[in-house]
C-alpha positions as CSV (number, residue, x, y, z in Angstrom):
1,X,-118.9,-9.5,-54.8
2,X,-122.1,-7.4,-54.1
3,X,-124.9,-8.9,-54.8
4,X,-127.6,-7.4,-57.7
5,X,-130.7,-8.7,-59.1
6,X,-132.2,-7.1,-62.1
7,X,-135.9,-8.1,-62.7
8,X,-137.3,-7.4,-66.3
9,X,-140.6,-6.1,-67.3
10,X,-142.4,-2.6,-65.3
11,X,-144.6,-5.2,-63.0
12,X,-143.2,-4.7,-59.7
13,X,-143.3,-8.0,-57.5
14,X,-145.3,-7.6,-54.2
15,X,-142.3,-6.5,-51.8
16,X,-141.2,-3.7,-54.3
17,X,-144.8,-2.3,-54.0
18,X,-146.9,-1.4,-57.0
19,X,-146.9,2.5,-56.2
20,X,-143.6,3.2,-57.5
21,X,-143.2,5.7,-54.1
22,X,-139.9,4.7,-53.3
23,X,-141.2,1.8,-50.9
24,X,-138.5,-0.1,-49.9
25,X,-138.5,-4.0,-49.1
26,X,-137.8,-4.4,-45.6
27,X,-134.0,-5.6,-43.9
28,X,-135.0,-9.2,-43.7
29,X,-135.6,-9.0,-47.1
30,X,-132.5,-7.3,-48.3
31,X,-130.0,-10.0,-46.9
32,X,-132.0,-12.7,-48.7
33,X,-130.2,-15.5,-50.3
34,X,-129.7,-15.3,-54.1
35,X,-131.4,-18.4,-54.6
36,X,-134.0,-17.7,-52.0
37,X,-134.5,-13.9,-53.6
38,X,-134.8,-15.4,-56.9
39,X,-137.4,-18.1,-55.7
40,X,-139.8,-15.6,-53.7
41,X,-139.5,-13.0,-57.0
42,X,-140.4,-15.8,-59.3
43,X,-143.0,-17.2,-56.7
44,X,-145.0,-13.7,-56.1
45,X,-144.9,-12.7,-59.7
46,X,-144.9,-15.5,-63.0
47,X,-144.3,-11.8,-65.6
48,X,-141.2,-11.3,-63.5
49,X,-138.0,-12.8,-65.4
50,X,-135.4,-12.4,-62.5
51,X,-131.6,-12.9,-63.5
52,X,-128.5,-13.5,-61.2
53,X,-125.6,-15.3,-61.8
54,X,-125.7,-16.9,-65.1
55,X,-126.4,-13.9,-67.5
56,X,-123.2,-11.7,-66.0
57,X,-121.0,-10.8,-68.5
58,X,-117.8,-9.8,-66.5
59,X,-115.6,-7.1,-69.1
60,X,-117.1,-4.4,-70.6
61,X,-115.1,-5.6,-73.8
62,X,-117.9,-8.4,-74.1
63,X,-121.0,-6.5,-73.9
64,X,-120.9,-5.2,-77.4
65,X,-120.6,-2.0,-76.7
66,X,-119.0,0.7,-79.6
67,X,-115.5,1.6,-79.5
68,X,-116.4,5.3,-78.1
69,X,-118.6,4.6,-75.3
70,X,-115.8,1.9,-74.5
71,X,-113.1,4.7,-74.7
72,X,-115.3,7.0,-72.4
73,X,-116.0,4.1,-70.0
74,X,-112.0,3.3,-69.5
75,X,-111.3,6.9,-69.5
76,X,-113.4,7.8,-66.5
77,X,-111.2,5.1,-64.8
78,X,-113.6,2.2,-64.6
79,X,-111.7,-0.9,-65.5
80,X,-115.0,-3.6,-65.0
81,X,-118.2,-4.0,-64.4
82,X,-120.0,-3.8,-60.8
83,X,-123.0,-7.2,-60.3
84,X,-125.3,-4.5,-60.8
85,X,-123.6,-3.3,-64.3
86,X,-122.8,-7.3,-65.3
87,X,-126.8,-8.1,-65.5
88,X,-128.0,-5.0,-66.8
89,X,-126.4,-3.9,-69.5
90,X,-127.0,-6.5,-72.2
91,X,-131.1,-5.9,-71.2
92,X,-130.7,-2.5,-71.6
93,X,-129.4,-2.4,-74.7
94,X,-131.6,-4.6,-76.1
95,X,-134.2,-2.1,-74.9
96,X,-136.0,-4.2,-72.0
97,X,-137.8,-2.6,-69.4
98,X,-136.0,-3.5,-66.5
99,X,-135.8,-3.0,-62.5
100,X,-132.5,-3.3,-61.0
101,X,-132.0,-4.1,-57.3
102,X,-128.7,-3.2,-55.7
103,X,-126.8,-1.0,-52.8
104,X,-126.2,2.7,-53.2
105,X,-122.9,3.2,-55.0
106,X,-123.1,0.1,-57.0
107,X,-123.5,1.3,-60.1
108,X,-127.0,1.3,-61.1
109,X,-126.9,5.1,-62.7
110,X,-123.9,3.6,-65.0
111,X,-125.8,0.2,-65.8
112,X,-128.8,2.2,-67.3
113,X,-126.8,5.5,-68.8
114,X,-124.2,3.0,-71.1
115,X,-127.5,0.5,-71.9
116,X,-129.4,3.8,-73.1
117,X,-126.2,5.7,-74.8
118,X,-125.6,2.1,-76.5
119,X,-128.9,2.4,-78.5
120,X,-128.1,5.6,-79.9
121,X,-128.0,6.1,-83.4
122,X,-125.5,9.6,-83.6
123,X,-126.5,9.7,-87.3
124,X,-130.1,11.1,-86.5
125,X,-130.6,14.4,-85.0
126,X,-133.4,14.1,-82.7
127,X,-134.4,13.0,-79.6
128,X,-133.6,8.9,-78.9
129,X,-133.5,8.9,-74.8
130,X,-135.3,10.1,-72.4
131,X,-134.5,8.9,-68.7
132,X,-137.0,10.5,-65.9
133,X,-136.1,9.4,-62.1
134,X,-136.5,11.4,-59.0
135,X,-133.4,13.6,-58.5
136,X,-133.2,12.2,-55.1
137,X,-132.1,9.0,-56.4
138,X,-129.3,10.7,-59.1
C-alpha cells in the first residue's frame, strides 16, 4: 500500500519549506521510512502532529460520513479508501488544518473534497467552504 503521511496544523516542517511555493522535499527524502519520516517530522518541528498507521480507518462506512455523500462516493465507483484518504478524512471533518503528503493520483483532492462536503450543513443557504489551491495542482 502507498504510503501517505498527513501532518496537522499550517506550520510547515523544515523540508516542506515555509514559503508555500510548491518546494518539494528532495528524492532521498521521499523514499524515507515511515518510521524514520515520522521521527525527522516530529524532530524538526514539536507543533507538527504527524499520523501514519494507527489512525487509518480502512471503509468509508466507518468514517461517519452521511448516507448521501456515502451514496455519491460508491456511485463514482470507489469501493475504499486510498492511505492518503484513510488519515485524512476523520481530521478533515473535524475541521483540522492539515497537510497531506502523498503521490500524484492518490487521492488527496478526494481526502479533502469528502472531509469539507462532510461539514456541510445543507439546511443553511450560504457559503460553508471555500477551498483555494493552485489549479496546477487540481
Amino acid at each position: 500500500m502507498p504510503h501517505a503521511v498527513v501532518h496537522d496544523h499550517l506550520k510547515l516542517p523544515p523540508e516542506l519549506g515555509s514559503s508555500g511555493g510548491g518546494s518539494k522535499p528532495e528524492k532521498k527524502e521521499e523514499q524515507a521510512s515511515p518510521s524514520r519520516r515520522s521521527s525527522q517530522s516530529k524532530e524538526s518541528s514539536s507543533s507538527v502532529d504527524t499520523h501514519v498507521g494507527s489512525d487509518a480507518i480502512k471503509t468509508f462506512d466507518d468514517m461517519d460520513l452521511s448516507d448521501e455523500i456515502l451514496r455519491g462516493i460508491y456511485a463514482c465507483g470507489f469501493e475504499r479508501p486510498s492511505a492518503i484518504q484513510q488519515r485524512a478524512i476523520r481530521p478533515a471533518m473535524s475541521g483540522r488544518d492539515l497537510i497531506g503528503q502523498a503521490q500524484s493520483g492518490t487521492g488527496k483532492t478526494a481526502a479533502f473534497a469528502i472531509g469539507a462536503l462532510a461539514r456541510v450543513d445543507t439546511s443553511l443557504r450560504e457559503t460553508q467552504v471555500l477551498i483555494i489551491a493552485p489549479t496546477r495542482e487540481l
